[in-house]
Structures are given as C-alpha cells and as structure tokens.
MMTF fields as JSON, N, C-alpha, C and O atoms, coordinates in Angstrom:
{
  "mmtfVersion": "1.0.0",
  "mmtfProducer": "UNKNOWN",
  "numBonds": 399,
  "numAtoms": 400,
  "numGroups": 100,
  "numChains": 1,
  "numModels": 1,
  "chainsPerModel": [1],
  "groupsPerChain": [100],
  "chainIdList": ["A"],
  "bondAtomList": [4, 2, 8, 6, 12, 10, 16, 14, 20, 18, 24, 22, 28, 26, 32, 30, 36, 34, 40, 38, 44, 42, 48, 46, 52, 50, 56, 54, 60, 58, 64, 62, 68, 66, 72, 70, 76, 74, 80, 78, 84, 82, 88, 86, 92, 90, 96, 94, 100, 98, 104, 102, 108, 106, 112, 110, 116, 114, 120, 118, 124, 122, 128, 126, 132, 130, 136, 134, 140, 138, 144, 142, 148, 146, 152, 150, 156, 154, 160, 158, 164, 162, 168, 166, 172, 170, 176, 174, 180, 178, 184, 182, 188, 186, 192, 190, 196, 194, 200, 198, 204, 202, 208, 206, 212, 210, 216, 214, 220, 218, 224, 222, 228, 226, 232, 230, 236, 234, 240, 238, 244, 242, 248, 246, 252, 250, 256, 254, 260, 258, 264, 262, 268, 266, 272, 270, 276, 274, 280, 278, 284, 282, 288, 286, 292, 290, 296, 294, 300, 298, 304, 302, 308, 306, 312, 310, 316, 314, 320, 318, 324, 322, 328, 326, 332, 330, 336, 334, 340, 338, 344, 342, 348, 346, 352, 350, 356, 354, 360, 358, 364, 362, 368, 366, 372, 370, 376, 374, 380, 378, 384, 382, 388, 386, 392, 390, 396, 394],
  "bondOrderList": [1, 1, 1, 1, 1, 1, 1, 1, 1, 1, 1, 1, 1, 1, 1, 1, 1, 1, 1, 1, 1, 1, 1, 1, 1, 1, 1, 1, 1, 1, 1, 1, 1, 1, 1, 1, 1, 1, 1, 1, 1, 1, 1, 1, 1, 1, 1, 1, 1, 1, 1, 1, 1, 1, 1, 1, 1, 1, 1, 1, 1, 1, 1, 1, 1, 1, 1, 1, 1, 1, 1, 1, 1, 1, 1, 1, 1, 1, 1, 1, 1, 1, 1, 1, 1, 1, 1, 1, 1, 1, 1, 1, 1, 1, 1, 1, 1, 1, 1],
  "groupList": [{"groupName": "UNK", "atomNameList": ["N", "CA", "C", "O"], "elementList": ["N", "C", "C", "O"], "formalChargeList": [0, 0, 0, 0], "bondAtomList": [1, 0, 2, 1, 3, 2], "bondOrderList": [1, 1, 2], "singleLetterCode": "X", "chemCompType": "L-PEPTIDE LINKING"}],
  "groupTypeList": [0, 0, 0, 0, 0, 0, 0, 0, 0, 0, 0, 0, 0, 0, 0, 0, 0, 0, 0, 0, 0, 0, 0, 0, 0, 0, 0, 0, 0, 0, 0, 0, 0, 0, 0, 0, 0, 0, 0, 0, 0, 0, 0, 0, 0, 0, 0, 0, 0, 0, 0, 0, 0, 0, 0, 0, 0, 0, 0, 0, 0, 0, 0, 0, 0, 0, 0, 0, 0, 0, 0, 0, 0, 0, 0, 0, 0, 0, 0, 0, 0, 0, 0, 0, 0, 0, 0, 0, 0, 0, 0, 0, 0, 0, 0, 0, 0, 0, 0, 0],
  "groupIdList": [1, 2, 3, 4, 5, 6, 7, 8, 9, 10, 11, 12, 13, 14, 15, 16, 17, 18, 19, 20, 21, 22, 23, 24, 25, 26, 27, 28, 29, 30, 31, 32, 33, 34, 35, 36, 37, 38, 39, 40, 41, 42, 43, 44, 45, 46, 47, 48, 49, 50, 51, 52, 53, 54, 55, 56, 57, 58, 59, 60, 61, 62, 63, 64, 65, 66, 67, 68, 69, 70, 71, 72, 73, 74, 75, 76, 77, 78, 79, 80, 81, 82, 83, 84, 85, 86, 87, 88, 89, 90, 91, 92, 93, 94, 95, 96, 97, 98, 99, 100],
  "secStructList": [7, 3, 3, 3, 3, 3, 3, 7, 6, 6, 7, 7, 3, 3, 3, 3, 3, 3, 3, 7, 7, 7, 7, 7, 7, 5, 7, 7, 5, 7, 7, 1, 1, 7, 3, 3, 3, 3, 7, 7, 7, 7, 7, 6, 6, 7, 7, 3, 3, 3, 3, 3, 3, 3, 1, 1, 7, 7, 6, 6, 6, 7, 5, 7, 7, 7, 3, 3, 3, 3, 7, 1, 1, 3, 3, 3, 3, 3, 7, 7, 7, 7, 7, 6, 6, 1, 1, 7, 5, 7, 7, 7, 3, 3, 3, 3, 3, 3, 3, 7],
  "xCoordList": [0.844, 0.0, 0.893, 1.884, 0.478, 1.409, 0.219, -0.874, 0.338, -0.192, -0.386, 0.575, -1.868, -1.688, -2.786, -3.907, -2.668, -4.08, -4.233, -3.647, -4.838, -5.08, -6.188, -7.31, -5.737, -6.51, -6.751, -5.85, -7.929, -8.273, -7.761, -7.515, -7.577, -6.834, -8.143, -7.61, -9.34, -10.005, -10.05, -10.781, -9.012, -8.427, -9.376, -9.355, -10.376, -11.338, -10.817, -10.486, -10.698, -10.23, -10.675, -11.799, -10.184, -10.285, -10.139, -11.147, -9.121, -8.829, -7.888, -7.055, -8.163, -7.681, -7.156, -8.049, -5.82, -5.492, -4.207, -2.99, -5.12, -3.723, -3.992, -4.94, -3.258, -4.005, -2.564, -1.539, -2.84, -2.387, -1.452, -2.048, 0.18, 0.515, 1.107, 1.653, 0.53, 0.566, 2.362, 3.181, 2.54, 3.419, 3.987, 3.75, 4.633, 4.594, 5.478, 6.515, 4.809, 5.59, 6.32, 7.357, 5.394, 5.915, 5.092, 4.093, 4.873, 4.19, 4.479, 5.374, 3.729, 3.484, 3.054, 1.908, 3.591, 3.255, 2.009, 1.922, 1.239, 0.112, 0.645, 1.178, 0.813, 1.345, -0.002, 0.124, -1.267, -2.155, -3.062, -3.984, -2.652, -3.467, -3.817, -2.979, -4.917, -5.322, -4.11, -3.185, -4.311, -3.478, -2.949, -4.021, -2.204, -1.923, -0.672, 0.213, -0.377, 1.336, 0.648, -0.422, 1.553, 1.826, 2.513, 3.452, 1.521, 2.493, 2.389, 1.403, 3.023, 3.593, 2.522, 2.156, 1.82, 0.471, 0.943, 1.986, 0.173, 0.588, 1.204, 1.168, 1.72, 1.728, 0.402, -0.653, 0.52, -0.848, -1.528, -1.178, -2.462, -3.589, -3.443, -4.321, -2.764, -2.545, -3.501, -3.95, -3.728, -4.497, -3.724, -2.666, -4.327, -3.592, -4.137, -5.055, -3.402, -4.07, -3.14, -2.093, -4.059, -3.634, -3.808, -4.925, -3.135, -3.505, -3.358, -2.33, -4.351, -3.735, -3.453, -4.346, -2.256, -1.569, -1.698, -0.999, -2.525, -2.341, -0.727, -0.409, -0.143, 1.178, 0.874, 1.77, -0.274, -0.098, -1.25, -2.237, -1.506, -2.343, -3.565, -3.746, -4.55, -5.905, -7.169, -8.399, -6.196, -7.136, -8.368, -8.626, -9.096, -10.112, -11.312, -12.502, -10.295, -11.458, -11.802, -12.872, -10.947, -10.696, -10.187, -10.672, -8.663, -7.92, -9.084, -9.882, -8.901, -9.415, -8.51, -7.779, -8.751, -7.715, -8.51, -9.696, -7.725, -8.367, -9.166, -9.309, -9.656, -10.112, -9.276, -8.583, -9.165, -8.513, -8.538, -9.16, -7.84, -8.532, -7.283, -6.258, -7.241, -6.099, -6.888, -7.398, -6.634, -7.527, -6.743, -6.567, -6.259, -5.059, -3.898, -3.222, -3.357, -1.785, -1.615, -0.44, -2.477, -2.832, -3.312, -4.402, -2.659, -2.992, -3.048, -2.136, -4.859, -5.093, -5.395, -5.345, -5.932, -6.016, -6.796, -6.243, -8.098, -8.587, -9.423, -10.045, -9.26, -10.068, -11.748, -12.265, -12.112, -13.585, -14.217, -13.954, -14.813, -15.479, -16.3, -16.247, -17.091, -17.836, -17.246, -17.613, -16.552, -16.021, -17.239, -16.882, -18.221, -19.15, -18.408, -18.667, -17.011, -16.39, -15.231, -14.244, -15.484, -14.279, -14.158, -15.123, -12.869, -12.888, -12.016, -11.251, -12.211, -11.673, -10.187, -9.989, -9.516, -8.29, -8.052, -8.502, -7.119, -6.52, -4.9, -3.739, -5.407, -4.095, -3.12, -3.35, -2.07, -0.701, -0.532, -0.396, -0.539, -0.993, 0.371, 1.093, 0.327, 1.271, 0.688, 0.788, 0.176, -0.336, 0.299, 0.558, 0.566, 1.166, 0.374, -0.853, 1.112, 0.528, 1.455, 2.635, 0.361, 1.37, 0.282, -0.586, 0.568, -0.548, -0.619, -0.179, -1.069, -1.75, -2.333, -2.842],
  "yCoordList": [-1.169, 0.0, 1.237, 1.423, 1.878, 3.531, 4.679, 4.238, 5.862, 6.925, 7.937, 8.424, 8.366, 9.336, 9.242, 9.097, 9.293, 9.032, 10.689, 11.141, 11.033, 12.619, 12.123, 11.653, 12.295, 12.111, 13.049, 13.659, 13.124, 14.451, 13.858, 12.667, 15.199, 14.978, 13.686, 12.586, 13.62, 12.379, 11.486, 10.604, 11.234, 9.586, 8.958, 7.767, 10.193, 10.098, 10.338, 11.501, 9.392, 9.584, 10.556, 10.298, 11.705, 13.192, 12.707, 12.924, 12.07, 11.413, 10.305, 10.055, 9.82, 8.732, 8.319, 7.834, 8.297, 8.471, 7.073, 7.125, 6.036, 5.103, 4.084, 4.244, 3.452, 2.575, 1.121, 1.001, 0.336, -0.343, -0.65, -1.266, -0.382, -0.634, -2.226, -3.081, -2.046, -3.32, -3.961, -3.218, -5.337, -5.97, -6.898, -8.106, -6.358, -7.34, -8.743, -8.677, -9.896, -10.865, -11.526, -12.156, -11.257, -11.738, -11.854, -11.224, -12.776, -12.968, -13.908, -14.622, -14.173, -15.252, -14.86, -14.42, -14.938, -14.971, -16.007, -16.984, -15.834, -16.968, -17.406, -18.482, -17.068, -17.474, -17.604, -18.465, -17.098, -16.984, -18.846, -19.245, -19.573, -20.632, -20.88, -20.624, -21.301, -21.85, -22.407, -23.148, -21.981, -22.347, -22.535, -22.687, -22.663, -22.491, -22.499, -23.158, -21.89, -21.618, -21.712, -21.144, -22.74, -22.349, -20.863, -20.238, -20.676, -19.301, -19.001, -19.565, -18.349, -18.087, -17.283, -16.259, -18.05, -17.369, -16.057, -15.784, -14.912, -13.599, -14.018, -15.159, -12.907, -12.98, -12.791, -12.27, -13.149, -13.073, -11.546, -10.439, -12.07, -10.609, -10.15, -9.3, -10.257, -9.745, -10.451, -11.582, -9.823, -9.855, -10.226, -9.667, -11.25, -11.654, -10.39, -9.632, -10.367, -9.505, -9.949, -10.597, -9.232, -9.612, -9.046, -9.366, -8.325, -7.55, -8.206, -8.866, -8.135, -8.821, -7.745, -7.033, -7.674, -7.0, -7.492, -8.451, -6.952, -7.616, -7.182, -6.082, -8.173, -8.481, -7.998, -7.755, -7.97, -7.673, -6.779, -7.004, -6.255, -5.025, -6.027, -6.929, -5.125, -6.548, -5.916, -5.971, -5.339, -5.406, -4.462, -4.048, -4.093, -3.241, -4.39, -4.624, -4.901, -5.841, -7.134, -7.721, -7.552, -8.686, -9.877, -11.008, -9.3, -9.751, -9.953, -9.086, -11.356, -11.358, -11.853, -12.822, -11.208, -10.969, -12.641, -12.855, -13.572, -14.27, -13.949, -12.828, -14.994, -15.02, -15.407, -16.344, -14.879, -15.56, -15.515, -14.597, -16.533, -16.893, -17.098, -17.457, -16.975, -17.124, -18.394, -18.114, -19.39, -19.977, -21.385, -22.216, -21.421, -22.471, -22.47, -23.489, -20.895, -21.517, -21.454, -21.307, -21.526, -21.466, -20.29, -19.81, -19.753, -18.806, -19.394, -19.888, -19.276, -19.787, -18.847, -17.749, -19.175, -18.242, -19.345, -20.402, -18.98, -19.353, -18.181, -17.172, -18.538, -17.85, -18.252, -19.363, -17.394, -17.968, -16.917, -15.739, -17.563, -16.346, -17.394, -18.617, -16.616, -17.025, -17.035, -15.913, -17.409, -17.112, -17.038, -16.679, -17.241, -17.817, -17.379, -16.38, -18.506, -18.368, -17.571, -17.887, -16.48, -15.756, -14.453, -13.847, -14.066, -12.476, -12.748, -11.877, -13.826, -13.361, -14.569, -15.65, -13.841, -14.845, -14.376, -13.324, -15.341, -15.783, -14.778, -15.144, -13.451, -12.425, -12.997, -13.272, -13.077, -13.409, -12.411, -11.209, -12.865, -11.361, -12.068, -13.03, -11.326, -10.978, -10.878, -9.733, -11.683, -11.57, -11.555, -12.659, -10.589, -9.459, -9.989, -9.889, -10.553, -10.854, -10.34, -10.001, -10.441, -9.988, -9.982, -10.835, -8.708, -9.04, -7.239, -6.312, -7.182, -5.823, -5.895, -4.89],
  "zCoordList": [0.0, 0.0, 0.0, 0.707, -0.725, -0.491, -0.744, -1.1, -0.611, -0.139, 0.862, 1.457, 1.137, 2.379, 3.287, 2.802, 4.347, 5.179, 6.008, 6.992, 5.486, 6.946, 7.897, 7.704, 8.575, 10.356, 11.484, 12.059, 11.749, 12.692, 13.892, 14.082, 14.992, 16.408, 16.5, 16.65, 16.454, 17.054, 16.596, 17.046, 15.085, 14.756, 13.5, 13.187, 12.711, 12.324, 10.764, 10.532, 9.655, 8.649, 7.857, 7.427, 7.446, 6.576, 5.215, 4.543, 4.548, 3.425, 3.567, 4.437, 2.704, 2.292, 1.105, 0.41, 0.441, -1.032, -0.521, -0.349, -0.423, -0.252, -1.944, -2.713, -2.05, -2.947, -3.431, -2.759, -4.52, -4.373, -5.479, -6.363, -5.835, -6.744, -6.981, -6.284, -8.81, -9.194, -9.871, -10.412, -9.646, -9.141, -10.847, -10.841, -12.079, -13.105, -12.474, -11.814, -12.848, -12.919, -13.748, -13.54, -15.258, -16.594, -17.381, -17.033, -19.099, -19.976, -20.403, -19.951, -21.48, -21.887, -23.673, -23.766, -24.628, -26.029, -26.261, -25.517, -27.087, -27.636, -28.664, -28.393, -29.955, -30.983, -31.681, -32.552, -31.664, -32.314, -31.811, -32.521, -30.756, -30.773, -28.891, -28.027, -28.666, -27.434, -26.446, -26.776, -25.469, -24.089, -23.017, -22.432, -22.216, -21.288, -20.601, -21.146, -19.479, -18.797, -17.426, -17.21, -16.14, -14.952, -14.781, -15.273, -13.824, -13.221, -11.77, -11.295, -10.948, -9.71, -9.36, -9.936, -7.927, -7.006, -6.905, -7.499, -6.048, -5.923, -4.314, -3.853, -3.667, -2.51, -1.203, -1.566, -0.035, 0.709, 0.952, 1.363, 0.542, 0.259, -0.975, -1.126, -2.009, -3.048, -4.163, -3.978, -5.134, -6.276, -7.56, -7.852, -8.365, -9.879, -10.727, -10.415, -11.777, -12.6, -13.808, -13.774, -15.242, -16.187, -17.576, -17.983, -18.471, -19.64, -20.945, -21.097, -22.092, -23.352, -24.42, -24.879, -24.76, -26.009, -27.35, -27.679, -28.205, -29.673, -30.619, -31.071, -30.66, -31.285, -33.087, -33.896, -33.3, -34.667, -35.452, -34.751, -36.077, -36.287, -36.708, -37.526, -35.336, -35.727, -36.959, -36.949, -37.928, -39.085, -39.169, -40.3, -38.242, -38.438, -37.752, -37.958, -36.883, -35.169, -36.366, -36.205, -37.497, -38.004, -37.213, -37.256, -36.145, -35.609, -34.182, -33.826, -33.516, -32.368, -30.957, -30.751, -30.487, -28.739, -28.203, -28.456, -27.542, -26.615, -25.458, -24.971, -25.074, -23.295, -22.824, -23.22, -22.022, -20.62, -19.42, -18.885, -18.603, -17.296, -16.363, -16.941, -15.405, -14.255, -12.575, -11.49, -13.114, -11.46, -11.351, -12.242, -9.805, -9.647, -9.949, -10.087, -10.147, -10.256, -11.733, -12.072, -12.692, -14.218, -15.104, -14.792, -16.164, -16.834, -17.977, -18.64, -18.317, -20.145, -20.589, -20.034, -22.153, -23.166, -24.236, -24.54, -24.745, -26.041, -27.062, -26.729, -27.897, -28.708, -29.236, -29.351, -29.396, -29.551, -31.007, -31.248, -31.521, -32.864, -33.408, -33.279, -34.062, -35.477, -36.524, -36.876, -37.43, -38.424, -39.509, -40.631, -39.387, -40.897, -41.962, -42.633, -42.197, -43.371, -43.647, -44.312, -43.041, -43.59, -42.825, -42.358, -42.735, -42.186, -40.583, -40.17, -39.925, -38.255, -38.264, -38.819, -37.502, -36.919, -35.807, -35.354, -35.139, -34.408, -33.996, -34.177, -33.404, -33.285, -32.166, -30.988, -32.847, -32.009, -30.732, -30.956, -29.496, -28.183, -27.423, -27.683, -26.637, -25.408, -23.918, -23.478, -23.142, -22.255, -20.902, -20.424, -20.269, -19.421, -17.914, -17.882, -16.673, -15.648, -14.354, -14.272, -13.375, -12.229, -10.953, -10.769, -10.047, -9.027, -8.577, -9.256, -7.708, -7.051, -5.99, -5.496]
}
C-alpha cells in the first residue's frame, strides 16, 4: 500500500489516497493458438491480474484478442469467434501478468 491518510486529532479519517501498486511478474506470447502456462500465485492478500496486447495489427477488429482466465496456479487463453467463413483470426498477443 502507499499513499496518504489525513486524520483528525479524534483519529477520524479526513482522506484517504492510499491505494495499491501493481506488481509485473511476466508474460506469456500466444502465438495466435489456445493455451496455457503455470504461473507463480501472488503474494498473501494480493491480487492476480492480467492484460492482453495484440502483437499484430488486428485489421479493423478482423484480428481477435483471446479469453482468458487465471484460477489455480494457471494462466489460459482461447479464442472464440464465429467465423461464418471468412474475415476473423486468431491475433498473435502478449499476455502481461502480475498481481496488485
């Protein structure tokens, strides 16, 4: 936690601007297909978190970003679309994890 707490002589919180900075641990490339990587719990009380980067210009929302999920120790990634035929893929991402 870092920030500022102001407190009246009677102990009574005025503000409060604490908050919580977040912690990178690492990534993980997709390579444009379904998956998964072990990765390292956060520490106690701490929060996973997780961002996806598209690696390659997604076309005009042609390109589609995975899902993904973090539960057990496990960080996946699939893709999901409709294709009816033609038009969507599978964007090569960078998925960025850590905790907070």
């Amino acid at each position: 936690m870092t920030g500022i707490t102001i407190k009246s002589a009677a102990n009574v919180v005025l503000v409060d601007m604490t908050m919580n900075i977040s912690q990178h641990q690492g990534f993980v490339d997709t390579g444009g297909v379904n998956g998964a990587v072990a990765i390292p719990g956060p520490p106690p009380g701490k929060t996973q978190f997780f961002s996806v980067v598209p690696l390659v210009d997604l076309q005009r929302e042609t390109g589609k970003k995975p899902g993904v999920t973090i539960s057990g120790g496990v960080l996946s990634w699939a893709y999901s679309y409709a294709t009816n035929g033609w038009g969507y893929f599978s964007a090569n991402c960078r998925i960025y994890y850590g905790y907070y």
